[in-house]
N, CA, C and O atoms as CSV, one atom per row, in Angstrom:
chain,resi,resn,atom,element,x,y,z
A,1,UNK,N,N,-18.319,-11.184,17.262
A,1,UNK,CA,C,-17.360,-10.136,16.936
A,1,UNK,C,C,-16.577,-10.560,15.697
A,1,UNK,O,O,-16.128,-11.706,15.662
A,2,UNK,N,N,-16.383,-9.728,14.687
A,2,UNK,CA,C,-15.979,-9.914,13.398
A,2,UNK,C,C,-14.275,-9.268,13.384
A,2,UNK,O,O,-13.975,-8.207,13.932
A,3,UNK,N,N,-13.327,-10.122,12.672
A,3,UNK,CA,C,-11.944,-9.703,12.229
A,3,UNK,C,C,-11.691,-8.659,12.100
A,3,UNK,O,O,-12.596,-7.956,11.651
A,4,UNK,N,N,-10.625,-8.125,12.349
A,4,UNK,CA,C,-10.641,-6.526,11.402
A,4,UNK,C,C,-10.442,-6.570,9.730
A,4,UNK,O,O,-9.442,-7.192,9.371
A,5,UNK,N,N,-10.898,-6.249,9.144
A,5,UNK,CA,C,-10.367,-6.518,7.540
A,5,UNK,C,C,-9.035,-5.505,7.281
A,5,UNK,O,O,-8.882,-4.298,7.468
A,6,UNK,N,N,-8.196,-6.501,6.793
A,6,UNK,CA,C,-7.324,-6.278,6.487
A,6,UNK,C,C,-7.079,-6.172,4.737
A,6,UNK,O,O,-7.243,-7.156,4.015
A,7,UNK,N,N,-6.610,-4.641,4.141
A,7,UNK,CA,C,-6.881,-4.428,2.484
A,7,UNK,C,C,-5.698,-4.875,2.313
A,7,UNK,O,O,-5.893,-5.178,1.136
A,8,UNK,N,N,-4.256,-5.282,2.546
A,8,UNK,CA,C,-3.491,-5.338,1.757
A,8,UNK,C,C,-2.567,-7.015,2.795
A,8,UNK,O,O,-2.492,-7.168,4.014
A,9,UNK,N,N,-2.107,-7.827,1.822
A,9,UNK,CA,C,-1.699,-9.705,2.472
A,9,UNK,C,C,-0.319,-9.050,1.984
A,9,UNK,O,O,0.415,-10.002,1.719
A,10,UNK,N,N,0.492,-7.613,1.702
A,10,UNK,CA,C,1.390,-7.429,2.014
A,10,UNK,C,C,1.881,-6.081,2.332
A,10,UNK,O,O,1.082,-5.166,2.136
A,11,UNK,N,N,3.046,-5.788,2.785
A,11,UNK,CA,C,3.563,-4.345,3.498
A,11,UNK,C,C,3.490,-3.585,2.103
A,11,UNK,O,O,4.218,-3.833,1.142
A,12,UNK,N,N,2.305,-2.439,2.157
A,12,UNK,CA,C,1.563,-1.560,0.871
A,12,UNK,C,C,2.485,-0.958,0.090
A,12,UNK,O,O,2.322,-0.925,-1.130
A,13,UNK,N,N,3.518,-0.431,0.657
A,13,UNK,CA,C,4.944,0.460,0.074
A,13,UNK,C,C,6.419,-0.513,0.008
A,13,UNK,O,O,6.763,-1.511,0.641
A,14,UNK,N,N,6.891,0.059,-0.757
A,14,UNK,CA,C,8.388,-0.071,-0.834
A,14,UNK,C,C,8.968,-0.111,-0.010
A,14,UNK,O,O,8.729,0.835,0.741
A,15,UNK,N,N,9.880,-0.914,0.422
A,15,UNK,CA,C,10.645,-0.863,1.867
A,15,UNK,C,C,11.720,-0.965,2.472
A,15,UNK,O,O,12.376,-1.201,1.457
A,16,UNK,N,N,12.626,-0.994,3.441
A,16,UNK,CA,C,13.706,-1.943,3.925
A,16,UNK,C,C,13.571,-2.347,4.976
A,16,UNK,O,O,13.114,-1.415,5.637
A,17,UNK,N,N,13.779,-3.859,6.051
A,17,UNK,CA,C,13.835,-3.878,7.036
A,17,UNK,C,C,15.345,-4.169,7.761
A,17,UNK,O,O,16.209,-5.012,7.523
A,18,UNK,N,N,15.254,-3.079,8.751
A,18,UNK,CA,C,16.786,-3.086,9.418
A,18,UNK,C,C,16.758,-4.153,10.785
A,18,UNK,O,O,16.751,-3.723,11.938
A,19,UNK,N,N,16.745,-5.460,10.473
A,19,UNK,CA,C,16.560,-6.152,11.663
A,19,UNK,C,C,17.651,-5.659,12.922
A,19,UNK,O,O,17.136,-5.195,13.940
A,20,UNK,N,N,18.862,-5.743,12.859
A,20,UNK,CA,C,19.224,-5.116,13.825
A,20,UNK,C,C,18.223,-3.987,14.938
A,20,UNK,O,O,17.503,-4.239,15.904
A,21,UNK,N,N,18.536,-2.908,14.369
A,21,UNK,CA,C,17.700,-2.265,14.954
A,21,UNK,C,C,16.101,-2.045,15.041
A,21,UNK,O,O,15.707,-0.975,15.506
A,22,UNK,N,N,15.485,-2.680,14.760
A,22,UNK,CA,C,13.971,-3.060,14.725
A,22,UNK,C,C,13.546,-1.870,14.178
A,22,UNK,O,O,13.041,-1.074,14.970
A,23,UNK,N,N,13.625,-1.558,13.044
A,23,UNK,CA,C,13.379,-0.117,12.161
A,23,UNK,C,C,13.150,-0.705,10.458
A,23,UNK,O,O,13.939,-1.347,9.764
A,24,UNK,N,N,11.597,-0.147,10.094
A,24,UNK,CA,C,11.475,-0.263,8.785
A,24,UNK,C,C,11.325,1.180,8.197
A,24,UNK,O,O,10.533,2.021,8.622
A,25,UNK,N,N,12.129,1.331,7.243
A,25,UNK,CA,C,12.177,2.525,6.306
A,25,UNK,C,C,11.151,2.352,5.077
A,25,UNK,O,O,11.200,1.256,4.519
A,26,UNK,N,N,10.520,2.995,4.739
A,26,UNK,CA,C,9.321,2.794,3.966
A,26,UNK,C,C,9.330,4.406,3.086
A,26,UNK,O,O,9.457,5.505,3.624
A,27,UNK,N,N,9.127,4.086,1.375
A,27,UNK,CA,C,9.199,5.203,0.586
A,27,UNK,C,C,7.359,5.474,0.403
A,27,UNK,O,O,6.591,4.745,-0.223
A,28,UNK,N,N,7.152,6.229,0.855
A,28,UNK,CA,C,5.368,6.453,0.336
A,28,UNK,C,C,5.320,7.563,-0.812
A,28,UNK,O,O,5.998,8.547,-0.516
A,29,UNK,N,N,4.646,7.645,-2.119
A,29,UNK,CA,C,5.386,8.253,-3.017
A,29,UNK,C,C,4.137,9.017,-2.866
A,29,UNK,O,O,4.290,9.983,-3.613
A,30,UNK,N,N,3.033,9.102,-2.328
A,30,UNK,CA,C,1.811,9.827,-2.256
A,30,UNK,C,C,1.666,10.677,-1.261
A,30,UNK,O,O,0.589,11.229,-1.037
A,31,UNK,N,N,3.128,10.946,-0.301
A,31,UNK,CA,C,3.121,11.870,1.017
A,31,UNK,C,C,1.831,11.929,1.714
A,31,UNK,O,O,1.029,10.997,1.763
A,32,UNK,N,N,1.662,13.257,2.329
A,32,UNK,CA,C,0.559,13.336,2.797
A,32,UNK,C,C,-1.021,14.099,2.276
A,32,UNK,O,O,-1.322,15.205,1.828
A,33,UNK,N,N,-1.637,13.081,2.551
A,33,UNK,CA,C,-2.335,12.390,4.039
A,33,UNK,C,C,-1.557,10.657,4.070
A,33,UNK,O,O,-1.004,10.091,5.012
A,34,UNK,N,N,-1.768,10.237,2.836
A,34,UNK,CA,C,-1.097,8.968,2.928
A,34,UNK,C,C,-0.170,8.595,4.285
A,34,UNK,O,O,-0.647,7.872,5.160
A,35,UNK,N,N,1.180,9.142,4.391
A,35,UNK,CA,C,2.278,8.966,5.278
A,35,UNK,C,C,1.119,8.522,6.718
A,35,UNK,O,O,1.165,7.398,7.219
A,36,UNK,N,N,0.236,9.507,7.168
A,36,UNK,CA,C,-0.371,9.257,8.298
A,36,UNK,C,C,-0.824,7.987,8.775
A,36,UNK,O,O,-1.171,7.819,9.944
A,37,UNK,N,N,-0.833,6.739,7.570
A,37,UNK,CA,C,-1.165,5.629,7.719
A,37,UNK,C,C,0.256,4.643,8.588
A,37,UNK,O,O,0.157,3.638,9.292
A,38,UNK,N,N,1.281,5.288,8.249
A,38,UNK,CA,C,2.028,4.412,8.298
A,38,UNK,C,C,2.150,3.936,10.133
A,38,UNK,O,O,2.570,2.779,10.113
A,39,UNK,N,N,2.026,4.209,11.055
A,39,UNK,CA,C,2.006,3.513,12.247
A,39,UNK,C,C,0.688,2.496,12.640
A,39,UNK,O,O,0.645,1.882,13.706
A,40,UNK,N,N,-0.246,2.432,11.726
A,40,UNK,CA,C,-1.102,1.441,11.570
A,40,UNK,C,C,-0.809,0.041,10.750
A,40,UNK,O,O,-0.911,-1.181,10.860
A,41,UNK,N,N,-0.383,1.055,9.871
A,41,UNK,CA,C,0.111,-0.172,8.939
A,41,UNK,C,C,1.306,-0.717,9.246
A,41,UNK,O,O,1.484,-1.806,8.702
A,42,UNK,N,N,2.606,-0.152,10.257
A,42,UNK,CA,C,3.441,-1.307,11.238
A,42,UNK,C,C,2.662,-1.886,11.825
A,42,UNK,O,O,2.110,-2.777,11.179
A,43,UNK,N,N,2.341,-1.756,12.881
A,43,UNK,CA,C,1.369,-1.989,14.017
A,43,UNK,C,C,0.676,-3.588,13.540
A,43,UNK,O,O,0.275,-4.410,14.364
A,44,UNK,N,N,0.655,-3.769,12.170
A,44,UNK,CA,C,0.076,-5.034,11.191
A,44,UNK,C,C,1.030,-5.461,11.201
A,44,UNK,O,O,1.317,-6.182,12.156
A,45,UNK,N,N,1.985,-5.239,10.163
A,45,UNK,CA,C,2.753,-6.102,9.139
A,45,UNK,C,C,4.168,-6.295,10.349
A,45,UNK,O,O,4.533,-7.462,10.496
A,46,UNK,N,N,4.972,-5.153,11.223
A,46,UNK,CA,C,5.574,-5.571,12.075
A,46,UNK,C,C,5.443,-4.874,13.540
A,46,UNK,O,O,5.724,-3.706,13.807
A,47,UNK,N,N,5.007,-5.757,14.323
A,47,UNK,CA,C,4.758,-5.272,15.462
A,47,UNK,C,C,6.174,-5.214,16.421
A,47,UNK,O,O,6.966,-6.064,16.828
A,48,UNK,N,N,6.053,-3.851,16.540
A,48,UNK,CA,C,7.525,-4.026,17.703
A,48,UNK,C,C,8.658,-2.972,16.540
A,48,UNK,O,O,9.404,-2.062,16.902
A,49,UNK,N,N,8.507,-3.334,15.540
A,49,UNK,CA,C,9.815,-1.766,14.391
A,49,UNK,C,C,8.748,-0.697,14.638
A,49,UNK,O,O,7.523,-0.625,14.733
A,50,UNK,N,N,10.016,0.240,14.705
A,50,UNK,CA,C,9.380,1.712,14.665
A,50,UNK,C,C,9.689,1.716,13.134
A,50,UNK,O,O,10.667,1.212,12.581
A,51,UNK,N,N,8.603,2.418,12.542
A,51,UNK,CA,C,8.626,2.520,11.356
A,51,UNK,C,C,9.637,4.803,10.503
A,51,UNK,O,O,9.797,5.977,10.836
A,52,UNK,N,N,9.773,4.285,9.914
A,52,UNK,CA,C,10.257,5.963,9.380
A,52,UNK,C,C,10.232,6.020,7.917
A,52,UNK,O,O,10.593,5.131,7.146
A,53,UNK,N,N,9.723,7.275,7.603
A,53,UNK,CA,C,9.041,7.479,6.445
A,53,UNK,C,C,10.590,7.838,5.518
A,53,UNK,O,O,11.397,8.314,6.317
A,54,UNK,N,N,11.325,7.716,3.777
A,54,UNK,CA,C,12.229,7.942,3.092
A,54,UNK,C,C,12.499,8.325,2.356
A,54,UNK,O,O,11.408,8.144,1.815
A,55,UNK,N,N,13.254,8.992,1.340
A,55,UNK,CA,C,12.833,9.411,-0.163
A,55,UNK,C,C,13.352,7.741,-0.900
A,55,UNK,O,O,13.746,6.766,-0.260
A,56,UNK,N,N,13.196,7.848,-2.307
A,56,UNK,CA,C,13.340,6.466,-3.045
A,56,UNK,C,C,14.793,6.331,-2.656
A,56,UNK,O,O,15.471,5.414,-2.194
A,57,UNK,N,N,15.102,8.016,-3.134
A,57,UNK,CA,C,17.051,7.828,-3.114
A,57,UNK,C,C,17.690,7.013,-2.214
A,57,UNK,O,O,18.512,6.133,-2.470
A,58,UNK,N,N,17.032,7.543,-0.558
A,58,UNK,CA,C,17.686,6.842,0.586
A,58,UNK,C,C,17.449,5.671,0.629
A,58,UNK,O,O,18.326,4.988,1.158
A,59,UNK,N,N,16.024,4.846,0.037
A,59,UNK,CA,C,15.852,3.518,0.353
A,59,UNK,C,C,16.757,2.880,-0.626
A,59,UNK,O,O,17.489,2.034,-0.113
A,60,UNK,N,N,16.910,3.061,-1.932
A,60,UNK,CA,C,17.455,2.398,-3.058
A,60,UNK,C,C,19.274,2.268,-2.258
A,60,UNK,O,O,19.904,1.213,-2.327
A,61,UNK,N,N,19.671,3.154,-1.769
A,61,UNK,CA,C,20.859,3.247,-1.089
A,61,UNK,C,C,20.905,2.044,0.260
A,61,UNK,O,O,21.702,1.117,0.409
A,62,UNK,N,N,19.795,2.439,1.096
A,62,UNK,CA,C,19.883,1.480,1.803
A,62,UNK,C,C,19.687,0.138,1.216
A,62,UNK,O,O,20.274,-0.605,2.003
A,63,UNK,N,N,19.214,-0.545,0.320
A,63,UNK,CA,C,19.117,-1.889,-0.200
A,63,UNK,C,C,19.959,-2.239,-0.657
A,63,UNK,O,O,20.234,-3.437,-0.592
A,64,UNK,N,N,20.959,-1.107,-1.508
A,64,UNK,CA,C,22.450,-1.466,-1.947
A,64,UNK,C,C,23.207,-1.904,-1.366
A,64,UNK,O,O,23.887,-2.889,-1.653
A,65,UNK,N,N,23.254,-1.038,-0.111
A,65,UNK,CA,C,24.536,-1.185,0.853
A,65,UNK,C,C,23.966,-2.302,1.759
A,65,UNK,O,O,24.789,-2.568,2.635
A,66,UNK,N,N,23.190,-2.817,1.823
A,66,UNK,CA,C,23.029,-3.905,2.412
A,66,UNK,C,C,22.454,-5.297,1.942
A,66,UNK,O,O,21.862,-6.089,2.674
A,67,UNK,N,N,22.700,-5.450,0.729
A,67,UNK,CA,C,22.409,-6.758,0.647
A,67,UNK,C,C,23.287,-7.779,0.200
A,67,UNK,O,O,22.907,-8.949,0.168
């Protein structure tokens, strides 16, 4: 039985992670179909955050106010 291949050794989009609440906000600038990936691609990179899709505005805001 062979690995799953994995295309990307990092989280594919732009991001924030809210450790507190186990929530990654992620900007996908290619909407959909793209977006549909994104509970696979937690499911990889963090198992256990619910992931939620953002515009740039809200993420760039969230990185401000929190770092």
């Amino acid at each position: 039985m062979t690995k799953p291949r994995r295309l990307h050794k990092t989280f594919p989009w732009d991001h924030y992670v809210d450790e507190e609440n186990k929530k990654v906000y992620a900007y996908i600038p290619g909407g959909y179909p793209t977006v549909l990936g994104l509970p696979t691609v937690m499911d990889q990179f963090f198992p256990g955050y619910k992931g939620a899709i953002c515009t740039k505005e809200h993420l760039n805001s969230l990185k401000e106010n929190n770092s």
